[in-house]
N, C-alpha and C positions, 0 to 999 in steps of 0.2 A: 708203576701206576701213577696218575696224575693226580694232585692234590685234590683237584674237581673231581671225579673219581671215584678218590679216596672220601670227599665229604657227600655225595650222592647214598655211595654204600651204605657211611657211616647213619645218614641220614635216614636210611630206608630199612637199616637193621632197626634204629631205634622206634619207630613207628610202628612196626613189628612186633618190639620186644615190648612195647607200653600197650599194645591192645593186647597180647597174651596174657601178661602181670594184670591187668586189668579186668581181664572174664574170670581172673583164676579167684581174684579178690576183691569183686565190685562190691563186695554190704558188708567190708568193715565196720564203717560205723553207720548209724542210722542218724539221719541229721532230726533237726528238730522245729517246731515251729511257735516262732517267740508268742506269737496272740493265745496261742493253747498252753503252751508253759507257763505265762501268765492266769489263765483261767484256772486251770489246774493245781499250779503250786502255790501253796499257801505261804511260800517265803519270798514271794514276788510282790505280795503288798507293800506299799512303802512304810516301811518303820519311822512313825509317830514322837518316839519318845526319846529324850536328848543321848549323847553317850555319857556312858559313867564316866566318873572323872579318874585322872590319876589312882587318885589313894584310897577312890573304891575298889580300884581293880589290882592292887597293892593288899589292899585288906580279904581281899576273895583269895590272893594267891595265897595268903597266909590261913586263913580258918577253913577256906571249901578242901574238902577230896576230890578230885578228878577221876573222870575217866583215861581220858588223854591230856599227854604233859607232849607240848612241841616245842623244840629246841631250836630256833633259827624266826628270825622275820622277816626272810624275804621273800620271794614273791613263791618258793615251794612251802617255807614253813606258812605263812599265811594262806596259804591255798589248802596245805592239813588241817590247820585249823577251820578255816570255812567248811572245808568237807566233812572235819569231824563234826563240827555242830549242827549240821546241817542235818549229819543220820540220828539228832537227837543225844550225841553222848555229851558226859560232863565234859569240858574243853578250857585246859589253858593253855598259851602262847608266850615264852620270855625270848627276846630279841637283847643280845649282849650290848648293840647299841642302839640306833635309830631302827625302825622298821624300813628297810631296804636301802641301807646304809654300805652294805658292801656290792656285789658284783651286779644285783640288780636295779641298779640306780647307774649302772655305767654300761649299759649297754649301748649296741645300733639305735634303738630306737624304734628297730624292725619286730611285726608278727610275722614271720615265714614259715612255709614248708619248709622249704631246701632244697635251690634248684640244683644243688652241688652233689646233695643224696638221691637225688632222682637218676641222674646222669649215672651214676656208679649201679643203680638199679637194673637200669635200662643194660646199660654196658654186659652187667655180670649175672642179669636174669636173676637178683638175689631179691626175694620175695619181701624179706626181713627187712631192708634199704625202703623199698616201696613201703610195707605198709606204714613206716616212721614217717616217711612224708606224707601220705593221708592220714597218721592221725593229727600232724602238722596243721596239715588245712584244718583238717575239722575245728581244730583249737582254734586256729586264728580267723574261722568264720565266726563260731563263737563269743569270740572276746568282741570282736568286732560289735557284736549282736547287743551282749552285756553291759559293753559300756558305750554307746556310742559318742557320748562327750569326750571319751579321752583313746580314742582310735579313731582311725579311717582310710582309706584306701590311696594306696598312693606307688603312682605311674612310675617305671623305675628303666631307664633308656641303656641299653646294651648297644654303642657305638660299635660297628664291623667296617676294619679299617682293608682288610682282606675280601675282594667278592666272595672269593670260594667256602668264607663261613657262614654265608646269608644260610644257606638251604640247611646247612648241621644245627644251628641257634637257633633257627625259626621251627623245626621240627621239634627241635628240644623243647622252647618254650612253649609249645602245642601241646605238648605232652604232658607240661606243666598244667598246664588249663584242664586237659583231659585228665588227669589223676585228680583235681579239683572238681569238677562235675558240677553239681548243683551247691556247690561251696565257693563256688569262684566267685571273683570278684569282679573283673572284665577280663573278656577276651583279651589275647594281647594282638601285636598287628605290627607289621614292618611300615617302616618308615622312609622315603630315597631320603638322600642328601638335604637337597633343599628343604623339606620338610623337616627333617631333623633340626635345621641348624636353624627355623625356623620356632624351634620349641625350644631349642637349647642352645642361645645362640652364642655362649661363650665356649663351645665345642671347637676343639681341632678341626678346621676344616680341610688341611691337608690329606691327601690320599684317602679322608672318607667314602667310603661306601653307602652307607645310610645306616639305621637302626634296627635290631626288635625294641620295642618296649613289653611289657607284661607287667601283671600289677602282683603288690605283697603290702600290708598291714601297716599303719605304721602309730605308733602311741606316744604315750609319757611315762615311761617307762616306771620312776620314782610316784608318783601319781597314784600309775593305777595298783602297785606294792601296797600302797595306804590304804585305797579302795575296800583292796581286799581286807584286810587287816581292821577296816572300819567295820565292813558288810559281816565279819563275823566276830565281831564286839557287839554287834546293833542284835542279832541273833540269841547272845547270851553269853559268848567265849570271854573268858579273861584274857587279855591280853595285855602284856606292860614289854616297855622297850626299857634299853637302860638297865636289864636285870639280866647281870652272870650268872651261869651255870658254875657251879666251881668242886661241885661233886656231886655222885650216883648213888642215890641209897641201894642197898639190896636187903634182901630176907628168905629163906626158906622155904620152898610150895612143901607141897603133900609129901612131894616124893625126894624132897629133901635138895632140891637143884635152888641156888641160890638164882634169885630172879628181881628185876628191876620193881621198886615198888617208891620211888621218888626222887625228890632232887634238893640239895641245897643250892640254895639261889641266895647273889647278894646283890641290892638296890644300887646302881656305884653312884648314882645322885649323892643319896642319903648314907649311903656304905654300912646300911643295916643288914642284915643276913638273916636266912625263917628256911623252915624245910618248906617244901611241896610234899605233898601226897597225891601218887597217883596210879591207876592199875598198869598204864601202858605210856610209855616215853618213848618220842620222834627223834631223830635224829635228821636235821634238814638243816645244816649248817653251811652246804656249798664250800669251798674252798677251805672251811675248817672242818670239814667231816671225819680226821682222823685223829684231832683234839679231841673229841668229843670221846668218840670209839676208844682212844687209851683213855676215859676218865670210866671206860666201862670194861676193858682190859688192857692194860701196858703194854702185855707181850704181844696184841697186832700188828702184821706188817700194815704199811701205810699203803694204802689204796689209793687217794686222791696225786694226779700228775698236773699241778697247777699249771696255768698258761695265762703269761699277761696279755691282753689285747689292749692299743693305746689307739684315743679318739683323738682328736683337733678340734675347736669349731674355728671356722670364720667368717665372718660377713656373711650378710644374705644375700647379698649381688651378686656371691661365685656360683650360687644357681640358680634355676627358677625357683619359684613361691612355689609349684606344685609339680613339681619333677625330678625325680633323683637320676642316679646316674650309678652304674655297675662298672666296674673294669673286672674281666672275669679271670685277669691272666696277668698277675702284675710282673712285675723284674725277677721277682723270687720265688713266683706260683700264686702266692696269697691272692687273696679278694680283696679288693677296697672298694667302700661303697662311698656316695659323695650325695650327700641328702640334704633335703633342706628342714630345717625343724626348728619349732618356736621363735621362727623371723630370722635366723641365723645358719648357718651350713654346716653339718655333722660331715667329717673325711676321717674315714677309718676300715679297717680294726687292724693292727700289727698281732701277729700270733708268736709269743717265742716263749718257752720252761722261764719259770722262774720259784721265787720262793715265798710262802705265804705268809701273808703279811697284813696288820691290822691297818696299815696306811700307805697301800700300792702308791708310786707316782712314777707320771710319763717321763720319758729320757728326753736328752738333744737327739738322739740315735732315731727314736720312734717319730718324734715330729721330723724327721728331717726326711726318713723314709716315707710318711704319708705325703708329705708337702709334695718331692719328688717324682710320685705317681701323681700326684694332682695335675704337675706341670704336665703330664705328658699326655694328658688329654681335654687340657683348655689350650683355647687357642692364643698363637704367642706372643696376639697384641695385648692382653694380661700379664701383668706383673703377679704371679704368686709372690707374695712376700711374706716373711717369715716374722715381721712386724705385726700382720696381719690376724695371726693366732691368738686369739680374747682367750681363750680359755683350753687345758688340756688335760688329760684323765687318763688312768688306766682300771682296768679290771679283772680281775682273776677268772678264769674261765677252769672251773672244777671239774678238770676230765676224771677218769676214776677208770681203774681195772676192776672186772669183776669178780669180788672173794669169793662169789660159788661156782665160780670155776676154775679147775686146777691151773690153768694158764694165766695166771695173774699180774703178765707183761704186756697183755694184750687188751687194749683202750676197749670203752663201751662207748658203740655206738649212740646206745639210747641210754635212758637210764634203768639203774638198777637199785633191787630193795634186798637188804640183806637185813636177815635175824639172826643177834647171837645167841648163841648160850643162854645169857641171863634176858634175851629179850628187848633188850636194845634193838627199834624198829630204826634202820639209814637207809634216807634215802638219797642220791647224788647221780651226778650227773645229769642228763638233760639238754634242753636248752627252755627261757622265758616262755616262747609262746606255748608250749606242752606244760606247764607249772602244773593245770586243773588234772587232765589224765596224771600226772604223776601223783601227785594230791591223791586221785580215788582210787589208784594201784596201792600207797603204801599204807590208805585206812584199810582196804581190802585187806591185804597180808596182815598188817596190826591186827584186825579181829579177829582174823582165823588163828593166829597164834596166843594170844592174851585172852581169848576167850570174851571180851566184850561183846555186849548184847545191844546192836542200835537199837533203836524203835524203828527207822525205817531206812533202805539201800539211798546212796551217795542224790543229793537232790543239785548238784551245782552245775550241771549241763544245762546251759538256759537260765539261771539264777542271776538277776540280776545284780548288779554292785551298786556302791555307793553313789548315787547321786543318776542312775541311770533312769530312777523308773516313770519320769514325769519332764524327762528330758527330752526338747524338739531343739531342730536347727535352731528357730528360730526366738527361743529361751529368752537370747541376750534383748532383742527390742526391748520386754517385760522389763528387765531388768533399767533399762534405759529410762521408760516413762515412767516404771513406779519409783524409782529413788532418783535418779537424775547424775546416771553415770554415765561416763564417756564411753561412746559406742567400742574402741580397742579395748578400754577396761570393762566393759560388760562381756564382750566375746568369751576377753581371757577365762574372766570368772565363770561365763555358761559352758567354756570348753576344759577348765579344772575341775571343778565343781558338781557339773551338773546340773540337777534341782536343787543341790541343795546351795547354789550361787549366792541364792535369798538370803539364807543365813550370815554370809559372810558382809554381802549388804548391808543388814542390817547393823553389822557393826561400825560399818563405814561413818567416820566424821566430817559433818561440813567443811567444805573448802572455804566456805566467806564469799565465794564468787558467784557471778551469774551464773556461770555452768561451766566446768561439772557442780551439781549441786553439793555433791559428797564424793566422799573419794579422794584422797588426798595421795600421790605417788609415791614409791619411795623412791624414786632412782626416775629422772623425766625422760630417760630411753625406753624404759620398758613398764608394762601396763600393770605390776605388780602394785597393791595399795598398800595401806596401814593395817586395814581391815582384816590382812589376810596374814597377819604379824598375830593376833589377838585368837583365831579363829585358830592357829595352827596350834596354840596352845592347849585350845579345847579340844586337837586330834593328838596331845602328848608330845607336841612338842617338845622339849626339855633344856636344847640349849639351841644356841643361835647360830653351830652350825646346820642343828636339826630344819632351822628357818631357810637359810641361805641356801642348801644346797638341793633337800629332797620337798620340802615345802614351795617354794618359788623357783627353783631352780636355776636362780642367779649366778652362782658359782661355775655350773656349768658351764651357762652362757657367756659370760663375758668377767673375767674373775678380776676385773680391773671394778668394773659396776660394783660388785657383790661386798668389795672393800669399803668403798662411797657408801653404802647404807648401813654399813654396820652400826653406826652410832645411833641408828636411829629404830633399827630392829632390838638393838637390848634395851634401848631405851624402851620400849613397849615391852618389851616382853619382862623386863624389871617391874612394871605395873603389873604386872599377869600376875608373875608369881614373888613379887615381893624380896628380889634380890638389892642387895644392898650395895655401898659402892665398889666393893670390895671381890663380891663376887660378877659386879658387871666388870671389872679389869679382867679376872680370871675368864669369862666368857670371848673377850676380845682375844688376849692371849692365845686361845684355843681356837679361834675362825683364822686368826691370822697364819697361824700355823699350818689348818687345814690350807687355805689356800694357798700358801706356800708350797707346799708340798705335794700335796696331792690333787691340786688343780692348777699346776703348770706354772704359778708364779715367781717361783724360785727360777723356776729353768728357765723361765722365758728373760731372767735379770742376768743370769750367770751367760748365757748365750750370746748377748749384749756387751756382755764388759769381754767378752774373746775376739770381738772385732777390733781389729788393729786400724789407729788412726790410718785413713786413706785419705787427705783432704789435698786440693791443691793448693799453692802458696797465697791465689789468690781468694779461697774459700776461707785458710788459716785466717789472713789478715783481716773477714768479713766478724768472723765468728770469735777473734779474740776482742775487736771491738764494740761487740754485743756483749759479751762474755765483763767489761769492764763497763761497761753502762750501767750493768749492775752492782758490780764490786766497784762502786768509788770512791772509796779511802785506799783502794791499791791493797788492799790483804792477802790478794791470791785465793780465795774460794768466798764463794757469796754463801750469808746465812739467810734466813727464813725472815729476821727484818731491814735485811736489804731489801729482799722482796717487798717487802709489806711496803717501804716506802717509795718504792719505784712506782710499784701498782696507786698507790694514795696520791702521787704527783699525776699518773696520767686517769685519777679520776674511778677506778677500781678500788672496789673492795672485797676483799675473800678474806672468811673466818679462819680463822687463824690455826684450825686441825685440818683443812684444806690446805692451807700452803704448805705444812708439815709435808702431807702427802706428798703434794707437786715434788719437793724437794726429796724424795724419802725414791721417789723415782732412779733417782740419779745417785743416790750415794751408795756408791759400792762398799766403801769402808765403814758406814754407819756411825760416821763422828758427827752428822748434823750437820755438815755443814759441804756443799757440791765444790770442789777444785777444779781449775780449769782444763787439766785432761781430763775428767770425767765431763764434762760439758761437748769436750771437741767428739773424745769417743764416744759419744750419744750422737751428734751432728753427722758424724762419719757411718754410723748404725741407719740412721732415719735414708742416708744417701743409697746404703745398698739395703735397706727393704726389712731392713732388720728390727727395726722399728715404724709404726706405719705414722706416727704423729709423737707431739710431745707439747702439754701445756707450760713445761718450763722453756723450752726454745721458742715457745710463742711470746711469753712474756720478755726471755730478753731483747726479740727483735722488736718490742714494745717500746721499752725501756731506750736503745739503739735511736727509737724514734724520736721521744719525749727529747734525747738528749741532741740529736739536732735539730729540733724545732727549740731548745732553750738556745744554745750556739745562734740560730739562726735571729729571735728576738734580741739578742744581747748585740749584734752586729746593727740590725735599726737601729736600737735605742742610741748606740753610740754614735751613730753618720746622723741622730737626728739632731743632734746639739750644734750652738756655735751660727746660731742664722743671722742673715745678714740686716 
């Protein structure tokens, strides 16, 4: 049989197999409507009154009893606690570090169904497969709904480089739309060639066929973690980040079964320690879910099967501003998505076992396999280069077996809620955009097993979040006229923030200039201010990676930027909370590390110093007389006030923790001072892409300059003497 054929059948089985699954289970869920859910629920008003600060919600954790104690703050534990508060129960939240500091802060990007669970639906007529993907959508109509400042829809291009896939892809993604229903977002719609390349025009255009496109969700991932985590602080929950679990109280019920009844908890700011008291404890700790579980029994097998997934970002030019792009069938099966997000390009997700870890970081391996598939669907007048990579990440994706059932080798699709013994509620597995359903499954089981008593069932279908309730597109203008902010920095702030933009305004300090009136940058690539340094402290902030990565999410972006503002994020946040010199060293220490490590910057230095000098003899001879323009007392490696006086002759000034950096680029051995093969193997990096720029090779083709334009005065002055 012929492929055409074969993709006709395939085609026509599934269109088939999705109206079936479809009649068998059209009123899963029943959607909802935001103007009535607003009239209706009474936690849809916009809350008034400030959040409590730190060390009120430090002093709650220590004197209140709870009802519910939740162990994790990412975007599931924050989502138990919004649910729990929401049925009225007593409610606290400890997050070991930042609120969505591990895997939910490294995600796609993406709210999805799962065009990938649909397809196996469709294929294997498995009811179970489908309903996960509608309650997919449902969730990320939702969220969509909830927050509109910090999601929205976004067009996502499936290239068919093969005719005989148009009719299998385009059925598919029909089907996608049709299991959406009145949750969709747009129709999707085939695209020819020219059109394609038209929308996307750094596309392979060899051997293209043309496009589907279809739409999926797309957010801020760290954002709206906070949101949530805000929207039920503002409700009444205790919440604090920065507070270990480091033990499970137990006690005796009636019938003599020991049972969970609290937790000691210790501040690692302050590294104080206090019990919790509480009837029912969550276990929502994602990739640590079985730390947890042995601090509630030892002898558990381990349930969670971690999997790293590594992102890229680069440049916003590799896509459009409002286009992403799928590859559904990479070299080795996987998906790579190729998005464009916060001005910048997200390419990713690598899937492989690994081991869990407080500080995941990307390999040479993982950037080199995304980059790889990148190349092979832009077109080949682009240079991918590997220079190019601002910033890199990885994430733990907490798949999990499920412990009530005997076969406990066999992965969970969705997620699962297991109760122990003593009562310990886990819940794991999943994916982000399902967080809220997961959230009202594991309050659900929590009550029926602990016995708590809401006041009223699960209110966060429809519930809006933080910053959503007085939120229009058109926010940021206000923002504009009433404080006198730059229309990129008002967006940012209407499209972080919300309503509550205002707030962070208001903290904003005059710039001294005509305009912007206020608002002062902190990095002049990106629209992030000072304002928003101040403001993060009154969402618990704590340390200055808490700023750089999930507050502004600099780090992500471009972890070369995120380093340039550190000096000026502890410096405000040193005024916040009154750190001394001592401990802003220690907070530097600690970003640089993070960004080291766990945002690509280590890898991307180490990746660099492995390129072997490749110059020719006549690029040697260019670049060793640059290289000695600088160094001219003949030392053999330039220091930081060579610099200083090369730049002072041709008329340059830079602060003197600035050229540190420039220089700190280059030095592989970290003695302070650049050697001239480290300059040539930088030179020979920048040539094959490996680097995409460098402010020190700029300055010595400066310097190269200054020193034949003095050669070149000194030969006048001389021919000018001696006249007749």
């Amino acid at each position: 049989m012929s492929r055409y054929k074969k993709a006709l059948i395939a085609a026509a089985a599934a269109g088939g197999a999705v109206y079936a699954i479809s009649s068998v289970s059209s009123n899963h869920h029943v959607g909802f409507n935001l103007a009535s859910a607003e009239a209706k629920n009474p936690f849809n008003k916009r809350p008034t009154l400030p959040l409590p600060s730190r060390a009120d919600q430090l002093k709650s954790l220590q004197e209140d009893e709870f009802d519910v104690l939740v162990i994790g703050g990412g975007a599931t534990g924050a989502g138990c606690a919004l649910d729990s508060v929401s049925r009225g129960l007593k409610t606290a939240m400890v997050e070991l570090d930042d609120f969505s500091s591990g895997t939910s802060s490294r995600s796609t990007k993406l709210l999805h169904g799962g065009v990938r669970y649909l397809q196996k639906a469709i294929m294997q007529l498995d009811l179970e497969q489908y309903r996960m993907v509608q309650e997919a959508l449902h969730e990320r109509s939702n969220l969509l709904e909830i927050a509109p400042h910090l999601s929205h829809p976004l067009p996502i291009m499936l290239p068919v480089y093969h005719w005989w896939q148009v009719p299998y892809f385009w059925v598919g993604i029909k089907a996608y739309d049709l299991v959406a229903g009145s949750k969709g977002l747009q129709n999707s719609y085939y695209l020819s060639k020219s059109r394609a390349l038209e929308l996307f025009p750094m596309l392979k255009k060899d051997k293209l066929c043309g496009a589907i496109v279809y739409y999926d969700g797309q957010h801020n991932d760290a954002r709206m973690n906070i949101s949530i985590a805000m929207t039920a602080a503002r409700l009444g929950a205790t919440v604090a980040n920065h507070c270990r679990v480091i033990k499970l109280h137990k006690q005796p019920n009636e019938e003599g079964e020991e049972i969970l009844c609290g937790a000691l908890v210790r501040d690692e700011i302050s590294g104080k320690e206090w019990d919790v008291k509480a009837k029912c404890i969550i276990n929502a700790t994602g990739p640590f879910t079985d730390t947890i579980r042995k601090l509630d029994n030892q002898t558990v097998m381990d349930i969670c099967a971690p999997s790293a997934g590594a992102h890229i970002v680069l440049p916003g030019y590799y896509s459009p501003q409002k286009m992403g792009l799928l590859d559904p069938a990479t070299s080795d099966g996987r998906v790579i998505f190729f998005l464009p997000w916060e001005g910048m390009t997200i390419a990713g997700t690598t899937d492989s076992p690994c081991e869990v870890t407080y500080s995941p970081a990307p390999t040479e391996k993982d950037i080199q396999f995304i980059l790889n598939e990148v190349k092979n669907y832009l077109s080949s007048d682009i240079e991918v280069r590997r220079g190019d990579v601002l910033s890199a990440w990885s994430g733990i994706r907490p798949l999990v077996s499920d412990p009530n059932k005997p076969d406990t080798q066999s992965l969970a699709r969705n997620h699962i809620v297991h109760i122990s013994p003593s009562k310990l509620i886990t819940i794991a597995g999943g994916k982000w955009t399902t967080y809220r359903s997961m959230a009202q499954d594991t309050l659900d089981a929590a009550i029926e097993a602990t016995g708590l008593k809401p006041e009223r069932p699960s209110q966060t279908d429809g519930l809006l979040l933080e910053g959503a309730h007085d939120y229009t597109d058109n926010l940021y203008i206000k923002l504009v006229q009433d404080y006198g902010l730059e229309s990129e920095v008002a967006k940012h702030l209407a499209r972080t923030y919300g309503d509550r933009a205002f707030s962070v305004a208001k903290l904003a300090d005059l710039t001294g200039k005509r305009w912007p009136v206020v608002g002062n940058r902190l990095h002049e690539e990106f629209p992030y201010i000072e304002a928003e340094v101040r403001y993060a402290v009154r969402e618990y902030a704590c340390t200055a990676v808490d700023v750089i990565a999930r507050r502004l999410r600099l780090a992500f972006l471009n972890v070369q930027a995120a380093e340039e503002t550190l000096k000026e994020v502890i410096k405000l946040m040193a005024e916040e909370l009154k750190w001394d010199s001592k401990e802003q060293a220690r907070q530097r220490e600690m970003a640089m590390e993070f960004l080291k490590t766990q945002m690509g910057q280590q890898v991307n230095r180490q990746s660099r110093q492995l390129i072997p000098i490749n110059l020719t003899r006549e690029e040697m001879g260019k670049y060793i007389k640059r290289f000695q323009a600088l160094d001219r007392d003949k030392k053999g490696f330039v220091s930081v006030n060579d610099v200083r006086k090369s730049l002072k002759q041709a008329g340059e000034l830079i602060p003197g923790d600035q050229l540190h950096d420039i220089l700190s680029d280059l030095d592989a051995n970290l003695n302070g001072q650049v050697e001239l093969d480290e300059y040539l193997q930088m030179m020979s990096a920048i040539k094959t892409g490996h680097i995409s720029n460098s402010r020190f090779a700029r300055m010595a083709e400066i310097a190269e300059e200054n020193q034949d334009l003095e050669a070149l005065n000194k030969i006048k002055v001389e021919r000018s003497g001696g006249g007749v």
